[in-house]
N, C-alpha and C positions, 0 to 999 in steps of 0.2 A: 521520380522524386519521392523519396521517402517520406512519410507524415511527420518525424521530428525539422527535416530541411525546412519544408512547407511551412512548420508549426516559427520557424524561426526567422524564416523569411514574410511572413505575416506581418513578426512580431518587428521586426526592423523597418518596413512600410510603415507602420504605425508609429513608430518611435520619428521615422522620417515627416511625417504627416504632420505631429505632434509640435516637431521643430521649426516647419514650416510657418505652422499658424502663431506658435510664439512670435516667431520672427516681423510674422507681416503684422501682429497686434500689438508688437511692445510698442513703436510710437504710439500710438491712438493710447493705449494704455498710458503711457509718460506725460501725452497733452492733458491730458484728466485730471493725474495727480498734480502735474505742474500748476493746473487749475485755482490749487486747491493751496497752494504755497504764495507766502507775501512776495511780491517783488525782489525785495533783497536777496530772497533763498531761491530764487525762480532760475537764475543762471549764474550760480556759483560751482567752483570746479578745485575739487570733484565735488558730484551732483553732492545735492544733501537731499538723503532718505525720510530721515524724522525731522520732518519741517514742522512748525509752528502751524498747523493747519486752521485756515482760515474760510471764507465767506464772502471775503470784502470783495476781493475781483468779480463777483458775478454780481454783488451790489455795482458795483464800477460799469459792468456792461450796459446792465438797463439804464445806470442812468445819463448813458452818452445815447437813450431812445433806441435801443435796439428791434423792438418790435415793429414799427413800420416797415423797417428793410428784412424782419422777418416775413410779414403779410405778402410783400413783394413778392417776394422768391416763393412762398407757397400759391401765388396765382398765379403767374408766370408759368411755375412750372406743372401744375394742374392741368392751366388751362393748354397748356399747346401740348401736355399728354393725353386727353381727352381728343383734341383732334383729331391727335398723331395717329390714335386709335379707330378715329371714325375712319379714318383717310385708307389706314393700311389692312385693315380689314377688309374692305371691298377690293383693294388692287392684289392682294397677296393673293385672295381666293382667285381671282382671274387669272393669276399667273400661276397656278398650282392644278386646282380641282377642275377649273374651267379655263385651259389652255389656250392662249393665241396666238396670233401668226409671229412668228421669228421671235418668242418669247426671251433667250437670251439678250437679243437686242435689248428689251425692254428691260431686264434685269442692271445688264452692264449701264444705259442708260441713269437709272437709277443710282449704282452706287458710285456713278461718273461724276456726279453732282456732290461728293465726300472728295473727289480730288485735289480741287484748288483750296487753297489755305484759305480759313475766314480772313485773315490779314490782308489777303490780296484783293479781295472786293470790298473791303468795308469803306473805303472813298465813295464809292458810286452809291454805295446800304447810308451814309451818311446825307448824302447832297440830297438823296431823295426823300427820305425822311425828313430832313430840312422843309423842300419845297412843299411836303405835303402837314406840315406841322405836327409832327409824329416824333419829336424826338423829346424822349424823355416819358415816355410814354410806354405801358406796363402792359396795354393791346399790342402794339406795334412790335414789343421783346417777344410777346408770344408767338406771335404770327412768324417771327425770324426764328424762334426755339422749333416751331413746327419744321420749315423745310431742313433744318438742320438733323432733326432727328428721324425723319419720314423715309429716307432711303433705307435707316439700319433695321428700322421698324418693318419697314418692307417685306427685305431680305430674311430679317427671323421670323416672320410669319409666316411666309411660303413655305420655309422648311418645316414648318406645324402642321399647314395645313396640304403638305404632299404625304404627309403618312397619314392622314385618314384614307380604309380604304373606302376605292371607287364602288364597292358593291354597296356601300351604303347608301351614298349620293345616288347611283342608279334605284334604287330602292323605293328612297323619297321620291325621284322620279318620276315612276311606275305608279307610286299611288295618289300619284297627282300633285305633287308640293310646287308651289311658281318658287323664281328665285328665291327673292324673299325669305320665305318659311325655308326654303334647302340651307340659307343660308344662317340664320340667322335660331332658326328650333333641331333644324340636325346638324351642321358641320359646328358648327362655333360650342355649344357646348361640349365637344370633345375636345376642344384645343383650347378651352379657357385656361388651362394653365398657361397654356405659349402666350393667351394675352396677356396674361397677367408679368408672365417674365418680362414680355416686350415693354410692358407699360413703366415695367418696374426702376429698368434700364434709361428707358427715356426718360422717367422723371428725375433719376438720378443724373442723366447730364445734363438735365436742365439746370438743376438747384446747382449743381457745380460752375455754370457755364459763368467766366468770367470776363473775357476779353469783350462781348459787345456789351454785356453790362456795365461796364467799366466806362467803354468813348459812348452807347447810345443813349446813356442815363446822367444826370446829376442828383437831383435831390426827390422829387415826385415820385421816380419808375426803378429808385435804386434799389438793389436787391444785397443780399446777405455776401457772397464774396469782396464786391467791392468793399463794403461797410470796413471787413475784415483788415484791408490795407489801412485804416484811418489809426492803429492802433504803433503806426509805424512811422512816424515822422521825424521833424528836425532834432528831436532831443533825444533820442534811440527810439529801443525796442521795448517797449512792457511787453516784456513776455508771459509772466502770469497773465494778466488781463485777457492779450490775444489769445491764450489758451481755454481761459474760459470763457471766451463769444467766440471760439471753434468748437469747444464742445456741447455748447447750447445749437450752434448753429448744423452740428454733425446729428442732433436727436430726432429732427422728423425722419430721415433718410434710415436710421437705427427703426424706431417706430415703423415705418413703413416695410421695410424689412422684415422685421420681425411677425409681421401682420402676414405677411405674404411669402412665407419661408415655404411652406408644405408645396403652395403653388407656384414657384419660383423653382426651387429644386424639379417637381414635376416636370415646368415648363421647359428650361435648361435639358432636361435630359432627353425630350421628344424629338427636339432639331438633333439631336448628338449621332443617331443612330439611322441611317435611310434605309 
């Protein structure tokens, strides 16, 4: 392949690329400005461009109290990522660096538990909750956001932590490391990106996680998607407003991102490659 092919075949990935991220950014871009539009120009057709842009709808979100159910969703989903972390960090290493018996068993085992649909057990996730007076309760969503998210966390850990090489870990070995320190002063800062990708992922289904938020909450442990449907009742849609208590509610996950982009990208691309 000659350097002008190459030079144009580059040049059309890029231009492919380029379409791409238009494409998956222009909603998120439209919720924004929609935002930012009075009511009346909010869902008129065709759209209107030069709207009268305003302020009021994000006056409008706070003051239907939107930060409680922001607090929520940032403990919630904090706290059962910090877990998720404590949890998959020790089991991913053992399923990787420090190998056990019929280790796919324990792998499949793990992502066996993502099979059945939340829908299909939340009967039994409710009654017990009930009997244990945990419902409505911002502990209780955590502890459920934990096993929910703990198999995926798993699985993208071990694949971090199977490209560390072994002559390292024999290494720290050799010159006496107990677990402990092998773990924790030599493997893990090689693969701190991969935690940070894992962590980054889980906290993002956490804050999106809607459906037990929705039946194991009402008003104490309610978190930011539920809130989101309130904006949608017997008298239509305010679609301004909904758009701006989504895009207040889309900026920790932006921020969080954004914070963790260099280690995200790293993390991502360590699993990609065995």
């Amino acid at each position: 392949m000659g350097r002008a092919q190459r030079r144009v075949r580059a040049s059309a990935i890029t231009l492919i690329t380029w379409g791409l991220v238009v494409l998956f950014f222009f909603p998120v871009a439209w919720m924004v400005l929609t935002a930012f539009k009075p009511e009346r120009q909010a869902a008129t057709s065709p759209p209107t461009f030069l709207a009268d842009w305003t302020l009021d709808q994000f006056a409008a979100v706070f003051n239907r109290d939107m930060a409680p159910y922001l607090i929520n969703s940032l403990t919630a989903s904090i706290a059962s990522t910090v877990l998720v972390l404590l949890l998959a960090i020790p089991a991913a290493y053992a399923l990787s660096i420090r190998p056990i018996v019929r280790v796919r068993d324990a792998l499949f085992f793990f992502i066996s538990t993502r099979f059945m649909p939340v829908a299909a057990g939340i009967i039994p996730v409710y009654l017990l909750l009930q009997g244990l007076g945990l419902l409505d309760n911002i502990s209780a969503l955590s502890i459920l956001y934990v096993g929910i998210n703990l198999p995926i966390a798993v699985w993208m850990m071990r694949s971090f932590f199977s490209e560390v090489p072994v002559e390292i870990v024999e290494a720290a070995q050799i010159d006496g490391a107990r677990l402990h320190t092998e773990l924790f002063r030599v493997v893990l800062p090689i693969v701190l990106p991969g935690v940070a990708a894992a962590g980054l992922i889980c906290f993002i289904f956490a804050w999106n996680e809607y459906f037990l938020a929705n039946l194991l909450t009402s008003t104490a442990a309610r978190t930011t998607p539920p809130f989101l449907t309130s904006f949608v009742d017997g008298r239509g849609l305010f679609l301004s407003v909904l758009s701006a208590a989504s895009s207040i509610a889309v900026l920790p996950v932006v921020i969080a991102g954004w914070i963790a982009q260099k280690q995200l990208v790293r993390g991502l691309a360590m699993g990609a490659i065995k």
